[in-house]
C-alpha positions as CSV (number, residue, x, y, z in Angstrom):
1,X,-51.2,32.6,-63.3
2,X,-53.8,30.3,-65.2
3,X,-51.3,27.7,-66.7
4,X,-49.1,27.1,-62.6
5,X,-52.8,28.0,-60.8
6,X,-54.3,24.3,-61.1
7,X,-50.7,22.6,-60.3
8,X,-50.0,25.0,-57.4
9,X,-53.3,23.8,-56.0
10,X,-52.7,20.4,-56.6
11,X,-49.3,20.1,-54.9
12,X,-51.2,22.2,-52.2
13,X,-54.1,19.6,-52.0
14,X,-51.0,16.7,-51.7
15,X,-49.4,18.4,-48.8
16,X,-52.9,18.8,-46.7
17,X,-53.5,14.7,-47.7
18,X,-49.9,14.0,-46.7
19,X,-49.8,15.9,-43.6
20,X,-53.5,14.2,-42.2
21,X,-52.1,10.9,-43.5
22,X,-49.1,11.0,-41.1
23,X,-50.9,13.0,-37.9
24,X,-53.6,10.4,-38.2
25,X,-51.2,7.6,-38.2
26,X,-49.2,9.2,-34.9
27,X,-52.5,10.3,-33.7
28,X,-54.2,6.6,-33.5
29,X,-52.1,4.9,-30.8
30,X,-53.0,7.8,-28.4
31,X,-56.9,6.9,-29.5
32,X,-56.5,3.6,-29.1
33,X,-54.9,3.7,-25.4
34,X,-58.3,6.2,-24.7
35,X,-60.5,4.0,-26.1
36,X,-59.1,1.2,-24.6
37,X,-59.4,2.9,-20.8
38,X,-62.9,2.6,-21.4
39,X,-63.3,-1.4,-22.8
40,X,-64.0,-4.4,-20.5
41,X,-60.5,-6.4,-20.4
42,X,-61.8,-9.4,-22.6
43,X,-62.6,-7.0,-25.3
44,X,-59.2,-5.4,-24.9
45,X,-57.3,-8.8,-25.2
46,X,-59.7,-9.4,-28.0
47,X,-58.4,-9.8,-31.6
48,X,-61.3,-8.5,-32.7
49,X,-60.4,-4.7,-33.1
50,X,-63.1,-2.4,-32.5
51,X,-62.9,1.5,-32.9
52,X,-65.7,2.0,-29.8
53,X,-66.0,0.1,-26.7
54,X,-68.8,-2.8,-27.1
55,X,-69.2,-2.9,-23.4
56,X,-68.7,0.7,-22.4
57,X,-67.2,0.5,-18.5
58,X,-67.6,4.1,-17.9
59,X,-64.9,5.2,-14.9
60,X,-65.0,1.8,-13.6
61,X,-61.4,0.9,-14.9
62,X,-59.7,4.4,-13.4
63,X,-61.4,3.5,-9.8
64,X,-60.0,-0.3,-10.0
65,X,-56.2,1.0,-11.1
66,X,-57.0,3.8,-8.1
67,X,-57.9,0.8,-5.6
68,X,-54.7,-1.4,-7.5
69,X,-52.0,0.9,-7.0
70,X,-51.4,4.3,-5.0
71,X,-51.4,6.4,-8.1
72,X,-51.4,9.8,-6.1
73,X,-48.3,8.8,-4.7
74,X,-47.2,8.2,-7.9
75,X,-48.1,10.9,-9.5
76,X,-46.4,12.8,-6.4
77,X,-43.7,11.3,-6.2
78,X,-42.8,11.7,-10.5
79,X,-43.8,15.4,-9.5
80,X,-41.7,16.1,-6.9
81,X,-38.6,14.2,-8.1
82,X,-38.7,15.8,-11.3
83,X,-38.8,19.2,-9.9
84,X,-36.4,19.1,-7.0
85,X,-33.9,17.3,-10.2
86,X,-34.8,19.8,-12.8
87,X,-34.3,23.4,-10.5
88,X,-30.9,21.7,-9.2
89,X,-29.2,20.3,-12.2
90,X,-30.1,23.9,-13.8
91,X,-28.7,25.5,-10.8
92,X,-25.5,23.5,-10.8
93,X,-25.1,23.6,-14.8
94,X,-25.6,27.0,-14.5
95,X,-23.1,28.0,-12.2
96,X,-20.2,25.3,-13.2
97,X,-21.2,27.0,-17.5
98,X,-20.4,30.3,-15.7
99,X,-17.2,29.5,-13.6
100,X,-15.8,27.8,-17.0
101,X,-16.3,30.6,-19.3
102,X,-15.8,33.5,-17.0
103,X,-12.7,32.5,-14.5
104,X,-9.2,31.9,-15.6
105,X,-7.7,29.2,-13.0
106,X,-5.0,25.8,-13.6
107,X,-6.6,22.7,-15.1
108,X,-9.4,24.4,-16.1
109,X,-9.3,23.3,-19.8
110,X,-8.5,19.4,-18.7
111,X,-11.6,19.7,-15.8
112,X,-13.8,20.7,-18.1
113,X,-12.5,18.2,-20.6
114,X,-12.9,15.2,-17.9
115,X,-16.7,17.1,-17.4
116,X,-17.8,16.3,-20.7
117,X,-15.9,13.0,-21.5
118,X,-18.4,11.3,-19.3
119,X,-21.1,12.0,-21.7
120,X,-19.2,9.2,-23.5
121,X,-20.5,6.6,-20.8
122,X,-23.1,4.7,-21.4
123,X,-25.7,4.9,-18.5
124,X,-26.7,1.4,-18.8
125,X,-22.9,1.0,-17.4
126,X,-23.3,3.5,-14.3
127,X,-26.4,1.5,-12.9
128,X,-24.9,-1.5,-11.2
129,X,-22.4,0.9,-9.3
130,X,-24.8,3.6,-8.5
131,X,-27.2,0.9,-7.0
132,X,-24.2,-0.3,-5.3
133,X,-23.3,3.0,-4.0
134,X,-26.8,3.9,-3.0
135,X,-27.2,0.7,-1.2
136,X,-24.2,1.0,1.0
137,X,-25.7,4.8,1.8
138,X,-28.5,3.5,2.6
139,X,-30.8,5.4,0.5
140,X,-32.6,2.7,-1.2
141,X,-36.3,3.4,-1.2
142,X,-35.7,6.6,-0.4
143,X,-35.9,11.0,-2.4
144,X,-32.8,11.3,-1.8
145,X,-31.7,7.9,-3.9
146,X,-33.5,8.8,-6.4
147,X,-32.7,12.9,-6.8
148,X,-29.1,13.1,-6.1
149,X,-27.5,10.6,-9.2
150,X,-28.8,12.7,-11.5
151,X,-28.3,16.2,-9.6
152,X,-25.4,17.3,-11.7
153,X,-25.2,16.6,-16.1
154,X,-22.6,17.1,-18.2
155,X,-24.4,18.3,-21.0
156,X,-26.1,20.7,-19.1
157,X,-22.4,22.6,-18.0
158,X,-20.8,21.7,-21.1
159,X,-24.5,24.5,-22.7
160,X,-24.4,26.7,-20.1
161,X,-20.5,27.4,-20.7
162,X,-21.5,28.0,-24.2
163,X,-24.3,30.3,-24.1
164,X,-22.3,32.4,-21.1
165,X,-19.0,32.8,-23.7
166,X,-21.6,34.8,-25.3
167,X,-22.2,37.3,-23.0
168,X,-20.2,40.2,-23.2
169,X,-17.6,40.4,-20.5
170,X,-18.1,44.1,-20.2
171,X,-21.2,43.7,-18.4
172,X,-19.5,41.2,-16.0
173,X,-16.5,44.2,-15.6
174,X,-19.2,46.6,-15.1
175,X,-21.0,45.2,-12.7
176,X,-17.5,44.6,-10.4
177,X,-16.6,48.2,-10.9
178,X,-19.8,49.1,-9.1
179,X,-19.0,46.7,-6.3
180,X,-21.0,43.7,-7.0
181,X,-19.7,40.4,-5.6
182,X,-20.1,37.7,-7.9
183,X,-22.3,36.3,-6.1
184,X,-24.9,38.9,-6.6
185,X,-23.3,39.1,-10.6
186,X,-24.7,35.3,-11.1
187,X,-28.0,35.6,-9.7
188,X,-29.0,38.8,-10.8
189,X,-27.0,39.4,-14.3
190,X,-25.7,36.3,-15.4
191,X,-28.8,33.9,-14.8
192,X,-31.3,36.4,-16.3
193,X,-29.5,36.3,-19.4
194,X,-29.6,32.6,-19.4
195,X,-33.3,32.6,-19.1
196,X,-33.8,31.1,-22.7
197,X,-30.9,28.1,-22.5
198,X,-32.4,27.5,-19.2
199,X,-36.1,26.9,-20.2
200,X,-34.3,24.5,-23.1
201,X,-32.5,22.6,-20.7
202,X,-35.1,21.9,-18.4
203,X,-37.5,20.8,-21.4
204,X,-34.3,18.7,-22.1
205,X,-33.8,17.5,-18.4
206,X,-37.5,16.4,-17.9
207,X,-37.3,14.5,-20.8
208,X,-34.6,12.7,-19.9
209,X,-35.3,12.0,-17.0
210,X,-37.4,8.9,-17.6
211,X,-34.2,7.6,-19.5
212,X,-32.2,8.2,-16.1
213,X,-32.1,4.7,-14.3
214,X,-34.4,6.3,-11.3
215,X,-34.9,2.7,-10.6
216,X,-31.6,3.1,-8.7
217,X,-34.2,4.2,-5.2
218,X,-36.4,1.6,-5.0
219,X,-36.7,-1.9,-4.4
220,X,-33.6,-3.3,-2.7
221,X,-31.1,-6.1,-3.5
C-alpha cells in the first residue's frame, strides 16, 4: 500500500485540480453576466476588466430593463408557450408511439417511415413557408402561431414507439379481456408506463424549443 499510496494520491490530487480548472472556466461567464447586471454601462463597455463593480448600481439596472421592455409578459408568455407545447407534443408523441407499436393496419411501416424522414429537414428550410402559412391564417402575433408548428415532433413518436415495443403486449390483452376500451388502456396503462421516456422528452422538448423558429408569431411581413 506504501509504494501505489503517494501516486494514488497524487493522480487524486490532479483530478480535483482538473475538475476546479474546467468548472471554474464554465463557471466564469455566468459570473461575469452577474457581475455585470450590477456595473454602470461605461464600465461594462470598458476594456478595463474588473472582477467587482467600481460603480455598484444596486437594482437600478433590473428597474430600467423593467421600465424598457414588458419582461412579465415575457416571461409569461415563454411560460405559457412552453407548456401548452411541451404537454401537447408529449400527448401527441405519445399516442402516435403507441398506435405504431401496438396496431397492425396498411402503410403503417411507410407512414411511420415518412414520420421520421422529416427529421432529415433542416428547420432553417421550414421557416419561410411556415411564416407564409401562418400569415395567410392570420395568426401572426398571435399563441396560436406560435404553439401549433411545433405541436407534433418526429422524434418524439419515432421514442415513444420504441419505449412502447417494450411493453409486454400481455398487459395490453389483459386489460381488453376485462373490457377496457383503449381508450382507458392509453391513459391509465400505457402512459403510466411511459412515465420515465416522457419526463426525457419533455427535458428534450423544452430545450429545443428555443432552437424552434418561434419567431414564426410575431412581427409581421
Amino acid at each position: 500500500m506504501s509504494v501505489f499510496g503517494s501516486p494514488l494520491r497524487r493522480s487524486a490530487a490532479l483530478s480535483v485540480v482538473m475538475t476546479a480548472v474546467v468548472a471554474i472556466v464554465f463557471f466564469f461567464p455566468i459570473y461575469f453576466m452577474l457581475v455585470s447586471a450590477f456595473k454602470s454601462e461605461p464600465e461594462i463597455i470598458s476594456q478595463r476588466f474588473s472582477f467587482l463593480p467600481l460603480d455598484f448600481q444596486g437594482l437600478g439596472q433590473f428597474q430600467r430593463a423593467a421600465e424598457i421592455a414588458p419582461l412579465g409578459t415575457y416571461l409569461f408568455n415563454s411560460s405559457l408557450v412552453a407548456a401548452i407545447n411541451v404537454g401537447v407534443t408529449l400527448l401527441f408523441s405519445a399516442l402516435a408511439g403507441y398506435g405504431f407499436a401496438k396496431f397492425t393496419f396498411p402503410g403503417r411501416t411507410a407512414l411511420f417511415l415518412f414520420v421520421i424522414s422529416t427529421m432529415m429537414i433542416p428547420t432553417q428550410i421550414l421557416v419561410v413557408p411556415l411564416f407564409v402559412e401562418i400569415k395567410l391564417l392570420g395568426w401572426v402575433n398571435s399563441y396560436q402561431g406560435l404553439i401549433v408548428p411545433g405541436m407534433m415532433n418526429a422524434f418524439g413518436v419515432f421514442m415513444m414507439r420504441q419505449y412502447v415495443y417494450d411493453i409486454p403486449d400481455e398487459i395490453i390483452e389483459a386489460a381488453r379481456a376485462d373490457g377496457a376500451g383503449e381508450i382507458r388502456i392509453f391513459f391509465f396503462i400505457v402512459l403510466p408506463l411511459l412515465t420515465p421516456a416522457l419526463a426525457s422528452l419533455a427535458i428534450i422538448i423544452f430545450m429545443e424549443l428555443g432552437k424552434f423558429p418561434l419567431a414564426l408569431g410575431c412581427g409581421d411581413a
